[in-house]
N, CA, C and O atoms as a DFTB+ gen file, in Angstrom:
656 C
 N C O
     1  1       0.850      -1.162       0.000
     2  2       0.000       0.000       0.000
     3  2       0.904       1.236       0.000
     4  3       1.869       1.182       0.762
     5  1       0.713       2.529      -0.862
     6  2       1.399       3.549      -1.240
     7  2       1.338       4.283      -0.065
     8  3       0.303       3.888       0.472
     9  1       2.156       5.627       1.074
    10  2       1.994       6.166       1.625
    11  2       0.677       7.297       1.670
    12  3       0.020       7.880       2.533
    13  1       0.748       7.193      -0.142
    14  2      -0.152       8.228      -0.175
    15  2      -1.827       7.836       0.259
    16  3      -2.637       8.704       0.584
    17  1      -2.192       6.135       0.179
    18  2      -3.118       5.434       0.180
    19  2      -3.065       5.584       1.746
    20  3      -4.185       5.679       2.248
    21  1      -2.101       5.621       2.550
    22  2      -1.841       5.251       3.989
    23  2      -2.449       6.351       4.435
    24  3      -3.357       6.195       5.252
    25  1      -2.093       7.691       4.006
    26  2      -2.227       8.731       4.385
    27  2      -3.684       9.272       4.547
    28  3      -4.176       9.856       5.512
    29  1      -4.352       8.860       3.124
    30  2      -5.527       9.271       3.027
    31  2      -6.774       8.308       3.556
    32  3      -7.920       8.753       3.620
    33  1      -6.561       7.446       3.792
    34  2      -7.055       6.744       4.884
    35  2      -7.399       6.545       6.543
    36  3      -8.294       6.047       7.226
    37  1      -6.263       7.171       6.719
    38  2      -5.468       7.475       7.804
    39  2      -6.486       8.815       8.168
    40  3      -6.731       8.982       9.363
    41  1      -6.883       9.451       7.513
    42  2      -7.655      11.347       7.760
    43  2      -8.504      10.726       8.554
    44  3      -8.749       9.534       8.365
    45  1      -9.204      11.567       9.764
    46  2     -10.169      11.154      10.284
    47  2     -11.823      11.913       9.018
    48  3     -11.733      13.006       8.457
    49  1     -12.445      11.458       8.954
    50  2     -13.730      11.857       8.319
    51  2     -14.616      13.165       8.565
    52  3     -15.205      13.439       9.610
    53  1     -14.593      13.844       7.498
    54  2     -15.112      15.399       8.257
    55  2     -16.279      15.829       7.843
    56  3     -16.549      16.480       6.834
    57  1     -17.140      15.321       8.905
    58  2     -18.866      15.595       8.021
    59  2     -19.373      16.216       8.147
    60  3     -20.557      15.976       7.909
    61  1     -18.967      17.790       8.699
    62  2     -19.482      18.462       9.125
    63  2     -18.756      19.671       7.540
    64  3     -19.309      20.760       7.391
    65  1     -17.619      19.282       6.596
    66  2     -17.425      19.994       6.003
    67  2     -18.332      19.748       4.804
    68  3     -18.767      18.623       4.555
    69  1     -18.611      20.831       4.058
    70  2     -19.600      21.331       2.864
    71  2     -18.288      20.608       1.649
    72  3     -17.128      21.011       1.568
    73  1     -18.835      19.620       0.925
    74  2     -17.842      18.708      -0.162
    75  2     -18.150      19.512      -1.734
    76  3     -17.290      19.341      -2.599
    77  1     -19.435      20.419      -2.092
    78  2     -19.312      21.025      -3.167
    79  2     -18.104      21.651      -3.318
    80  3     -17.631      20.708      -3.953
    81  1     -17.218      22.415      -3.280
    82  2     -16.045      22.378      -3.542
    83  2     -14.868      21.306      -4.675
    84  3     -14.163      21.429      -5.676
    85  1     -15.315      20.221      -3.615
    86  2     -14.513      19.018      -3.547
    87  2     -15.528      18.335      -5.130
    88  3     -14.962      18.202      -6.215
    89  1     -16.621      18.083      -4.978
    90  2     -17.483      17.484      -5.788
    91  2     -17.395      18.516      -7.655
    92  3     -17.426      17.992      -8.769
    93  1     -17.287      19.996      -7.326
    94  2     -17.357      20.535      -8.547
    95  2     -15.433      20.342      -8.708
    96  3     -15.080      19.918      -9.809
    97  1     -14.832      20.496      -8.166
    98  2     -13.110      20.072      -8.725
    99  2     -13.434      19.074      -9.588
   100  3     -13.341      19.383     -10.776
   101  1     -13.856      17.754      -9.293
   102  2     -13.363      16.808      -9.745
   103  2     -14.771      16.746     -11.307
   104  3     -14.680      16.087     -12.343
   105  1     -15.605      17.433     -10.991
   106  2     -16.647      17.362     -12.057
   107  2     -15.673      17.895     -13.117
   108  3     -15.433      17.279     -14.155
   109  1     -15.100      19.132     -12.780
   110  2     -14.456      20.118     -13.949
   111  2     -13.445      19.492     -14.478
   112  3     -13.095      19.925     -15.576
   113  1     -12.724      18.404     -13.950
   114  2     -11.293      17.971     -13.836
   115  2     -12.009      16.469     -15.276
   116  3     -11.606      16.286     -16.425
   117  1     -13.345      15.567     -14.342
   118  2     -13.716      15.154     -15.701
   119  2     -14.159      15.486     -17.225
   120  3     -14.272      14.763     -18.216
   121  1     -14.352      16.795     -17.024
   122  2     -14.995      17.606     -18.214
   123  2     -13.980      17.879     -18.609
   124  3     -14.177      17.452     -19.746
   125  1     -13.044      18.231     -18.642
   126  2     -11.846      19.057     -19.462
   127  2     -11.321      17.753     -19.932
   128  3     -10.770      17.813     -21.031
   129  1     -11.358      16.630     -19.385
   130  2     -10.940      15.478     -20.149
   131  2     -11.659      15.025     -21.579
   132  3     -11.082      14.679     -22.610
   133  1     -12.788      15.108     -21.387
   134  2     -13.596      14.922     -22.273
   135  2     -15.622      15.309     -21.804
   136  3     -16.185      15.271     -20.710
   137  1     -16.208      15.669     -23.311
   138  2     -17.502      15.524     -22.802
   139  2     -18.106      14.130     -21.939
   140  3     -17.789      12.943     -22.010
   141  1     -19.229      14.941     -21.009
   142  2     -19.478      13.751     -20.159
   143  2     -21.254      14.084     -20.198
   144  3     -21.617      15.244     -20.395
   145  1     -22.118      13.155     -20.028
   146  2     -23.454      13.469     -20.137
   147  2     -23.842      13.584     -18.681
   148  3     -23.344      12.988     -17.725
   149  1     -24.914      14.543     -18.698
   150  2     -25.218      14.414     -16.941
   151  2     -25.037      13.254     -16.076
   152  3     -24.317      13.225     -15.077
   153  1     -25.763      12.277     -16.547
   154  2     -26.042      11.392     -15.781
   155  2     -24.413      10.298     -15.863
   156  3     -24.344       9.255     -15.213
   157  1     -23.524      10.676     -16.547
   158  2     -22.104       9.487     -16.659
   159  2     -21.440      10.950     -15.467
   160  3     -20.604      10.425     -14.731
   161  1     -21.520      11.828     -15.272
   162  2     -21.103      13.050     -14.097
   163  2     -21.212      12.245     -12.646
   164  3     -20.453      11.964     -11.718
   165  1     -22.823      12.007     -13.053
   166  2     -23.820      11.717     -11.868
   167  2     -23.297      10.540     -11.007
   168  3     -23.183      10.309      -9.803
   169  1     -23.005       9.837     -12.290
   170  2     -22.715       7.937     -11.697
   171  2     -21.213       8.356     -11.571
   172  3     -20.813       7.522     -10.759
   173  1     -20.378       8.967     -11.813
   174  2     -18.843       8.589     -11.916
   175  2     -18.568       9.189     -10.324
   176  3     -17.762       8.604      -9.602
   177  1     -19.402      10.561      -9.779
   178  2     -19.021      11.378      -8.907
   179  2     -19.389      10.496      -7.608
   180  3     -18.541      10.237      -6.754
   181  1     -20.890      10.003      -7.521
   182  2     -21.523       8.954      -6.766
   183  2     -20.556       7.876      -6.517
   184  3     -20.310       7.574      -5.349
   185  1     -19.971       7.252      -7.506
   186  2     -18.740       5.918      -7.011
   187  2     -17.420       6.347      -6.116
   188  3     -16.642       5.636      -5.480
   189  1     -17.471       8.086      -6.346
   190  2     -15.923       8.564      -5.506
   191  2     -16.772       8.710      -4.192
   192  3     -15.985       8.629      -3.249
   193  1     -17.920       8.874      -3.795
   194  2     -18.284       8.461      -2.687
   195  2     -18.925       9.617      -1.859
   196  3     -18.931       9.653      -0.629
   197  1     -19.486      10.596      -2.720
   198  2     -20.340      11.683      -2.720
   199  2     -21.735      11.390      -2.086
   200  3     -22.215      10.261      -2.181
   201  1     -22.309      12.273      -1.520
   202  2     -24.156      12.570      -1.306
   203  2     -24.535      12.775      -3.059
   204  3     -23.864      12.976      -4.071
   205  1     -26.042      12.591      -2.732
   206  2     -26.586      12.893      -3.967
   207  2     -26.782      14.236      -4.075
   208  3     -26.716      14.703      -5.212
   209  1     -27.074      15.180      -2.901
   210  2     -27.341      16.614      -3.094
   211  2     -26.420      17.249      -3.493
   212  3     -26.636      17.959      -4.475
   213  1     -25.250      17.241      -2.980
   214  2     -24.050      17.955      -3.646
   215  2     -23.409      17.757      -4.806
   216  3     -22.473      18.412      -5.265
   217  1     -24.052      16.658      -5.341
   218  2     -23.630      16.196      -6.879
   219  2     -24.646      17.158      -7.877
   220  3     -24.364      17.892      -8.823
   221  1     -26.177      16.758      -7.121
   222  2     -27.317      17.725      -7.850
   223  2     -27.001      19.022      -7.882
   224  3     -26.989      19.328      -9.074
   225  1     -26.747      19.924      -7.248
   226  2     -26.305      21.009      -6.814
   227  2     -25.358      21.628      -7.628
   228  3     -25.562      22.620      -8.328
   229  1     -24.115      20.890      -7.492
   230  2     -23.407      21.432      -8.747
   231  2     -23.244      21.070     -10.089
   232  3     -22.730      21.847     -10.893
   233  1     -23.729      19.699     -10.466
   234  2     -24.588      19.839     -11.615
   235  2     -25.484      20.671     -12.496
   236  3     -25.575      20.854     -13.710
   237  1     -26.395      21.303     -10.934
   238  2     -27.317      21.636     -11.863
   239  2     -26.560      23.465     -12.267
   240  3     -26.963      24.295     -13.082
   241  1     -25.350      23.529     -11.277
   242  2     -24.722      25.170     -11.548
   243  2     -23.931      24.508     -13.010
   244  3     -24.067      25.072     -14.096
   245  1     -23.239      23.449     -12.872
   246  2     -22.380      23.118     -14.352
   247  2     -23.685      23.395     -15.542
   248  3     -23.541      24.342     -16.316
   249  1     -24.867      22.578     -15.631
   250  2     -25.484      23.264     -16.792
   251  2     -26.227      24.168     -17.125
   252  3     -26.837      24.269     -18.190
   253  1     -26.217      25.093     -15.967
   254  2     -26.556      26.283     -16.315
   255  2     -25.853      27.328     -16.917
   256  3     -26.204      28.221     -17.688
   257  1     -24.093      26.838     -16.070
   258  2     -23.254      27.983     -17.087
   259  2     -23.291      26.757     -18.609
   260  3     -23.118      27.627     -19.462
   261  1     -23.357      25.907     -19.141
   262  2     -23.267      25.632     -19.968
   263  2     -21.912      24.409     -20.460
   264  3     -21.264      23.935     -21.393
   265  1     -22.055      24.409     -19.590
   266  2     -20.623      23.049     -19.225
   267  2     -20.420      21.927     -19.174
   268  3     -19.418      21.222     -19.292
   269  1     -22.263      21.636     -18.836
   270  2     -22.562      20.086     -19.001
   271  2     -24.158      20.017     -20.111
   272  3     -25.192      20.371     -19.544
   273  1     -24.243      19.674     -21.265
   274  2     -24.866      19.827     -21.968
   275  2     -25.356      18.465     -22.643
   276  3     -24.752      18.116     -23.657
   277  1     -26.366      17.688     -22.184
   278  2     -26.165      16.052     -23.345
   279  2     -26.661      16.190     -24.537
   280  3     -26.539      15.215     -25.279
   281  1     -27.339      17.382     -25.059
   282  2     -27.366      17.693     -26.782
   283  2     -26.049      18.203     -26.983
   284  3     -25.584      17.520     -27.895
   285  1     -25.364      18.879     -26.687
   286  2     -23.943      18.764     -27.192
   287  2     -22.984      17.517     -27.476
   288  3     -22.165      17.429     -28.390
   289  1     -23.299      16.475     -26.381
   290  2     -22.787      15.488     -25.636
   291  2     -22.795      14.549     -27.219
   292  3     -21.796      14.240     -27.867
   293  1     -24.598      14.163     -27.642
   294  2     -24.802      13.770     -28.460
   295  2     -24.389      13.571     -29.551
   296  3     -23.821      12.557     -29.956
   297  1     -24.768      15.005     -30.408
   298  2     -24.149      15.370     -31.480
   299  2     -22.833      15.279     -31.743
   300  3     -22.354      15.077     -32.859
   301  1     -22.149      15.446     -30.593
   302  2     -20.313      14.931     -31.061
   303  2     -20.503      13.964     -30.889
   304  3     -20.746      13.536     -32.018
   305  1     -20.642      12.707     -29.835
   306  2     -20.401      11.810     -30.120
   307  2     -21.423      10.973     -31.572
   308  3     -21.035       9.938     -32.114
   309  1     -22.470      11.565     -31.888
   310  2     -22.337      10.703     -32.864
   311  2     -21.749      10.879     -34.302
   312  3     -21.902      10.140     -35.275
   313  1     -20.869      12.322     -34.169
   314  2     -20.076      12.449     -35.428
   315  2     -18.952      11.587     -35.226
   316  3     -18.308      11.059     -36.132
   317  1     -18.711      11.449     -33.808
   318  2     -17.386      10.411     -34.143
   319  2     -17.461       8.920     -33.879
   320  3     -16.590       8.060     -33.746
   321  1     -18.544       8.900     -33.852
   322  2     -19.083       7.324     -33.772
   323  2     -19.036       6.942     -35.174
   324  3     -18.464       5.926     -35.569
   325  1     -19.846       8.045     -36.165
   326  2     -20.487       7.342     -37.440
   327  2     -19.310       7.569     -38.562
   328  3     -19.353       7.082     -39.692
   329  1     -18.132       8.487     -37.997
   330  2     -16.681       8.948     -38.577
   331  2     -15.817       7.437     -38.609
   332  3     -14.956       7.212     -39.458
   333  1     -16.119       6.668     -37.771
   334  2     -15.401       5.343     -37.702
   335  2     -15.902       4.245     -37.888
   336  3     -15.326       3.161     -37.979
   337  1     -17.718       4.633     -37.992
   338  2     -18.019       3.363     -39.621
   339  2     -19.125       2.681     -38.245
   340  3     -19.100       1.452     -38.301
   341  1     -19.851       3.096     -37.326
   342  2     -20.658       2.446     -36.864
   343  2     -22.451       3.276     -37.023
   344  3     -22.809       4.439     -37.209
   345  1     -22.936       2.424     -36.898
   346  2     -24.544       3.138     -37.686
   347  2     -25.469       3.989     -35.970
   348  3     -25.162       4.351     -34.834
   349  1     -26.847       3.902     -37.004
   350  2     -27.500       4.728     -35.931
   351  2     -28.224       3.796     -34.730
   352  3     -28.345       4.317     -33.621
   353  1     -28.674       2.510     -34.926
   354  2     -29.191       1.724     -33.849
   355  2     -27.987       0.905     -32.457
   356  3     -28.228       0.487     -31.324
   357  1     -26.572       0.992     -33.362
   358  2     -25.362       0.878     -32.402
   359  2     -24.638       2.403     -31.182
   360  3     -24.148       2.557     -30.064
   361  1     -25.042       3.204     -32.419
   362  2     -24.682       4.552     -31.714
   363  2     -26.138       5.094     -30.333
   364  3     -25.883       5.331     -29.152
   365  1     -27.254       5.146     -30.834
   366  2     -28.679       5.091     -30.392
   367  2     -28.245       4.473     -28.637
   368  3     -28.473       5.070     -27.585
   369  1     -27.602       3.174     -28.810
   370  2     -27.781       2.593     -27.830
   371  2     -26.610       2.765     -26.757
   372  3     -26.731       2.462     -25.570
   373  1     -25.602       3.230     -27.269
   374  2     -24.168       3.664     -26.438
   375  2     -24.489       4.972     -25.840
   376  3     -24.027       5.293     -24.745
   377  1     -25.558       6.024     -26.781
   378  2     -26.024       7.121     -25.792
   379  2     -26.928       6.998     -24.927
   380  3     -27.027       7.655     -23.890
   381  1     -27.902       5.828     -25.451
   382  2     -28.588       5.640     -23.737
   383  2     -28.102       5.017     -22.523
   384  3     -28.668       5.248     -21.454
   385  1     -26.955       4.133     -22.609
   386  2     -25.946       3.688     -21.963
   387  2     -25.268       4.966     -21.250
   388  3     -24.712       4.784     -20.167
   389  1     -25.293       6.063     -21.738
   390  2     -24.648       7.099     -21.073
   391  2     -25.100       8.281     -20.649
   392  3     -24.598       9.402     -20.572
   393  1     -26.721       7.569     -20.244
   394  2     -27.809       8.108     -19.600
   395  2     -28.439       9.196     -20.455
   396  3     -29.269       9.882     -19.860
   397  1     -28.200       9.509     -21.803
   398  2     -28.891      10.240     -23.040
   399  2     -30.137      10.483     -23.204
   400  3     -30.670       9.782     -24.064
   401  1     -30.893      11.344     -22.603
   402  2     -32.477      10.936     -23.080
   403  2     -33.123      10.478     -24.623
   404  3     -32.525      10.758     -25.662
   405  1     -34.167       9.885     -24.608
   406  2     -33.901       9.422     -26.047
   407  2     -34.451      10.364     -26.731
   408  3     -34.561      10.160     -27.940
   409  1     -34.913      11.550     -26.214
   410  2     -35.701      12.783     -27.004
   411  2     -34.697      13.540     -27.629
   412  3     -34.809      14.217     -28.652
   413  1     -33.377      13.312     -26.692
   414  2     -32.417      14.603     -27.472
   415  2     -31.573      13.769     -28.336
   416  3     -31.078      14.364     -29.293
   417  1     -31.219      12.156     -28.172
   418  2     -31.094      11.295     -29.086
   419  2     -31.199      11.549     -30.526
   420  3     -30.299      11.730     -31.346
   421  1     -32.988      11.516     -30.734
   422  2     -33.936      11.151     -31.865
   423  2     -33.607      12.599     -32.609
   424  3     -33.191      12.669     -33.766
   425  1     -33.913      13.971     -31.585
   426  2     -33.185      15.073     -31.999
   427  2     -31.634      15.219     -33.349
   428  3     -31.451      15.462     -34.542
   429  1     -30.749      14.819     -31.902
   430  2     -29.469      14.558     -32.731
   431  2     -29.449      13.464     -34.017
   432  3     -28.495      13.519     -34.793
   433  1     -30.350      12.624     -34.197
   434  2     -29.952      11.735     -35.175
   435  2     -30.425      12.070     -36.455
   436  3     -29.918      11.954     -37.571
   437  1     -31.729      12.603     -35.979
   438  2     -32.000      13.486     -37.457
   439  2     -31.346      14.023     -38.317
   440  3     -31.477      13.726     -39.504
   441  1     -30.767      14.647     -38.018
   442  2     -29.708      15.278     -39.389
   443  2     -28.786      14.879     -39.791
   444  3     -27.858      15.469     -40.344
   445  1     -29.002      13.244     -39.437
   446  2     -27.907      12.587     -40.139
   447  2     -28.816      11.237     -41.077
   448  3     -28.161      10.414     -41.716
   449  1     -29.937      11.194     -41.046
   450  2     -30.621      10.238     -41.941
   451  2     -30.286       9.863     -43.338
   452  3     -30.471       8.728     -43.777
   453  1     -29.712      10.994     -44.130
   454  2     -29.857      11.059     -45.269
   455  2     -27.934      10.469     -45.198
   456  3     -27.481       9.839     -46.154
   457  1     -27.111      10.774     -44.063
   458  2     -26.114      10.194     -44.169
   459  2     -25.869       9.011     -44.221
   460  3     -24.975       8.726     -45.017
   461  1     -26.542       7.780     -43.406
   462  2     -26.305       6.451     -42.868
   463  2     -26.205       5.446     -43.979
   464  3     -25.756       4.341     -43.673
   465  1     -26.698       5.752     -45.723
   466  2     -26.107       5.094     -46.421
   467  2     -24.633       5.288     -46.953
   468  3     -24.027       4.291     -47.346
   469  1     -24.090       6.409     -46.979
   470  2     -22.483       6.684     -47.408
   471  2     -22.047       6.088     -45.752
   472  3     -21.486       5.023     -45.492
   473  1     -22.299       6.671     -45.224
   474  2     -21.586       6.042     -43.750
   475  2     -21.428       4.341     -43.647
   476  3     -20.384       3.788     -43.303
   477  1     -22.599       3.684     -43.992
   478  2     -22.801       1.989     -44.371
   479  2     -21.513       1.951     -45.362
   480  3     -20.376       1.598     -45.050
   481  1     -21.910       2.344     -46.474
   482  2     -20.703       2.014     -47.300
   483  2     -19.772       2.575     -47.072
   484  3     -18.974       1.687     -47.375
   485  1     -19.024       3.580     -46.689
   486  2     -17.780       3.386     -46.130
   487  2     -16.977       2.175     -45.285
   488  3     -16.003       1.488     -45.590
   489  1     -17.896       2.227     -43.983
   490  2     -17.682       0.793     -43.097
   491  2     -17.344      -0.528     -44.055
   492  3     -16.310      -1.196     -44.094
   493  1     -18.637      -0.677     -44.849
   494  2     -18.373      -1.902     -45.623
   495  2     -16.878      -1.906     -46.271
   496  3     -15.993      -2.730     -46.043
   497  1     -16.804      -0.458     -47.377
   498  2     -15.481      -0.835     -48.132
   499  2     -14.398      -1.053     -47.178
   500  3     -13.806      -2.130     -47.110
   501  1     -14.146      -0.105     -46.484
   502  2     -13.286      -0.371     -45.274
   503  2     -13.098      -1.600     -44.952
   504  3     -12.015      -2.165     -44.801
   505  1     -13.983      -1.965     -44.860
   506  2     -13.520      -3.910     -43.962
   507  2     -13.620      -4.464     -45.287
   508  3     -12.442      -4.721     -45.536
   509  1     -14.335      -4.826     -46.350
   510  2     -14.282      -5.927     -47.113
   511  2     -13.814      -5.289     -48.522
   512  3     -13.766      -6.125     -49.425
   513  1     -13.447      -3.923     -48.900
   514  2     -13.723      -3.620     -50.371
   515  2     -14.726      -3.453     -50.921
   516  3     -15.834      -3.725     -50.459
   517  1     -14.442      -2.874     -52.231
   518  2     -15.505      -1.981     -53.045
   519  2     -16.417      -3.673     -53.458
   520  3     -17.438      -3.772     -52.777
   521  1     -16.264      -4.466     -54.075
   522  2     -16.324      -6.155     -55.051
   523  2     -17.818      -6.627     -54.068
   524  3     -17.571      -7.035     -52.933
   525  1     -18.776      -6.592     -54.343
   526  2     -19.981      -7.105     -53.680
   527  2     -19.710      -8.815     -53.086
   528  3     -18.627      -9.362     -52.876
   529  1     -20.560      -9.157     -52.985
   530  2     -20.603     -10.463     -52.322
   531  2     -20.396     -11.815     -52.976
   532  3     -21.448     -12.245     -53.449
   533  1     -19.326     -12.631     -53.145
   534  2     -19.559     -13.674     -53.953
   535  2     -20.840     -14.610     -53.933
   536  3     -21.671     -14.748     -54.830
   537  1     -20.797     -15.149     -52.828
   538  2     -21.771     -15.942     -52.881
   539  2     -22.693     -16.019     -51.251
   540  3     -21.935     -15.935     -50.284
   541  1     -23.942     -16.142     -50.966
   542  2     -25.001     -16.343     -50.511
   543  2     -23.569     -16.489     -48.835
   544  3     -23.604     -15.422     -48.222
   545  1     -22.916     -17.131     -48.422
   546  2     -22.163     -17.419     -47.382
   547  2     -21.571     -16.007     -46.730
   548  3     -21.503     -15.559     -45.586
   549  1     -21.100     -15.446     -48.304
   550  2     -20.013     -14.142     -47.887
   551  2     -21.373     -13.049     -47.164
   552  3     -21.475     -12.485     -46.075
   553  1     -22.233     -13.113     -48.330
   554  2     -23.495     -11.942     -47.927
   555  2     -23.711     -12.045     -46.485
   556  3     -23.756     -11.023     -45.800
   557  1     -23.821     -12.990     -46.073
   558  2     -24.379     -13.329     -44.778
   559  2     -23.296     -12.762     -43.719
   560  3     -23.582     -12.039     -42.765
   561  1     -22.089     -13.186     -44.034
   562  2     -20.817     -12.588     -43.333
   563  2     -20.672     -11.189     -43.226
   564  3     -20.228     -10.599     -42.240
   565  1     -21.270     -10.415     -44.836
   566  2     -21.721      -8.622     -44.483
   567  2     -22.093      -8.470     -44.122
   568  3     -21.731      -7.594     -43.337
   569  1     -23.613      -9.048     -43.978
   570  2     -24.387      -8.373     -43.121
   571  2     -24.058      -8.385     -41.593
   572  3     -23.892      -7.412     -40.857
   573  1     -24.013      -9.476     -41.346
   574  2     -23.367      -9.665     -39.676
   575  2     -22.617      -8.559     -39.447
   576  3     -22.994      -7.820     -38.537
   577  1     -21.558      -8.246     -40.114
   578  2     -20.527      -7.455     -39.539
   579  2     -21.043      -6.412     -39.300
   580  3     -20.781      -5.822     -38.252
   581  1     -22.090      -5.815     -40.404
   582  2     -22.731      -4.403     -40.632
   583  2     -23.784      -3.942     -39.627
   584  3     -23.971      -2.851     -39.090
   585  1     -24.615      -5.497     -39.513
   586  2     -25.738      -5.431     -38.495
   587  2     -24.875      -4.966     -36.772
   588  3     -25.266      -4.224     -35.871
   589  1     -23.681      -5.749     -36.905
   590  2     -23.057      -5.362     -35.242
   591  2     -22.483      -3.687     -35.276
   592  3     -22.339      -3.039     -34.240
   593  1     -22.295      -3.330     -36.167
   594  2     -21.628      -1.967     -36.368
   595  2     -22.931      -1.154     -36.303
   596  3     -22.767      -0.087     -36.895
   597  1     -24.039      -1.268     -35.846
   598  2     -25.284      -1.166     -35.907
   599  2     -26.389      -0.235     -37.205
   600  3     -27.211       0.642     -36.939
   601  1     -26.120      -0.675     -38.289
   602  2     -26.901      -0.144     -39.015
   603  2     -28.338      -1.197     -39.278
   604  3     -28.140      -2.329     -38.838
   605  1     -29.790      -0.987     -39.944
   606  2     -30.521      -1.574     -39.974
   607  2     -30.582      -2.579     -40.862
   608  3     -29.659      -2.498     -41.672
   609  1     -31.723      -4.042     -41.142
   610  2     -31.401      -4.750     -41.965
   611  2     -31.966      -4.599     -43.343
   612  3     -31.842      -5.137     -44.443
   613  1     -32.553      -3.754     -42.862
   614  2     -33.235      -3.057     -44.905
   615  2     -32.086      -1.965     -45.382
   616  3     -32.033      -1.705     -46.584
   617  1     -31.220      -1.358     -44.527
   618  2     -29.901      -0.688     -45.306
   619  2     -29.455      -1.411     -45.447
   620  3     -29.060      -1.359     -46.612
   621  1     -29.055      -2.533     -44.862
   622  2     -27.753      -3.546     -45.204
   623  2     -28.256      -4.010     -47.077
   624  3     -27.930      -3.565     -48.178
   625  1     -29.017      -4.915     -46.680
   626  2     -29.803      -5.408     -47.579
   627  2     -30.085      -4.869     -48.986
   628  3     -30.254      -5.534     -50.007
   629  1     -30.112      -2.913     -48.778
   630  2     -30.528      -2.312     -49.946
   631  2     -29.027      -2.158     -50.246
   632  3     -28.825      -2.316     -51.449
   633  1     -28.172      -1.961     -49.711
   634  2     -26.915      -1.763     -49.829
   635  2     -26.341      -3.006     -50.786
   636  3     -25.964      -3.071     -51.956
   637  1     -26.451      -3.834     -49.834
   638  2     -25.475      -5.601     -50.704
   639  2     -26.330      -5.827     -51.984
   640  3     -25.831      -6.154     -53.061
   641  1     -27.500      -5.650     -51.804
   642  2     -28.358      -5.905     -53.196
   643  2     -28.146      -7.696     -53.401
   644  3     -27.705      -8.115     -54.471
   645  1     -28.336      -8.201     -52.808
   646  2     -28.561      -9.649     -52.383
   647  2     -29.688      -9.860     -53.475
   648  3     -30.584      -9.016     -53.475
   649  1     -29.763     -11.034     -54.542
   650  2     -30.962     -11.177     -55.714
   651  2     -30.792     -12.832     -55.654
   652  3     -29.755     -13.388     -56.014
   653  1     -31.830     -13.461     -55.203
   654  2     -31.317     -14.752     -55.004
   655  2     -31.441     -15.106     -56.702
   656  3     -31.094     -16.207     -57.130
């Protein structure tokens, strides 16, 4: 065990001190690392071993100045989700995983509808090449890959152009 582990263990417990301070440091300290959605704030601050009020509290001062935002949150992450070849029902589900409401979701995904077929085919050429499917075995092997990268099975499908 590190001294420093010794040390901080070692503190007697002070509950009489006010931890917002302590609770917005480490909020700001995760944010400058990267965007974080309220609720991945909420759960990360809660495991260092916080009250719930003082998490609410300065939460709710982080998105008022504008610091913690999950339509911001969104929209980047799904430019760099769909930048590296994964669709909208894989992405959909990594933002509700990161407590995303699905209103600002459905919001953010909109203006990318008309994208998700160049985005499909990119992914595809990327992994397999421009050369369609030899035979009925390989198709099946696209789609899989495409379906886990989460795009739907009528893009896949309109995409491979599968004609038995």
């Amino acid at each position: 065990m590190s001294l420093r582990t010794q040390l901080h263990r070692s503190r007697p417990l002070d509950r009489d001190r006010d931890p917002t301070p302590e609770v917005e440091r480490l909020a700001l300290k995760l944010l400058a690392a990267r965007e974080h959605s309220r609720a991945e704030l909420e759960r990360k601050l809660a495991e260092r071993g916080f009250d719930q009020l003082p998490i609410e509290r300065v939460l709710d001062r982080l998105e008022g100045a504008g610091l913690v935002d999950d339509t911001r949150v969104a929209a980047h992450y799904i430019r760099e989700r769909a930048g590296k070849g994964f669709g909208p029902l894989r992405i959909r589900g990594e933002l509700r995983q990161k407590g995303v409401a699905d209103a600002i979701v459905d919001r953010a995904l909109e203006p990318w509808r008309d994208e998700w077929p160049a985005c499909l085919a990119q992914a595809h050429d990327r992994h397999f090449g421009c050369e369609p499917p030899a035979d009925r075995a390989e198709f099946g092997r696209r789609a899989r890959f495409l379906e886990q990268r989460g795009f739907t099975a009528e893009s896949i499908r309109r995409f491979l152009r599968w004609d038995d």
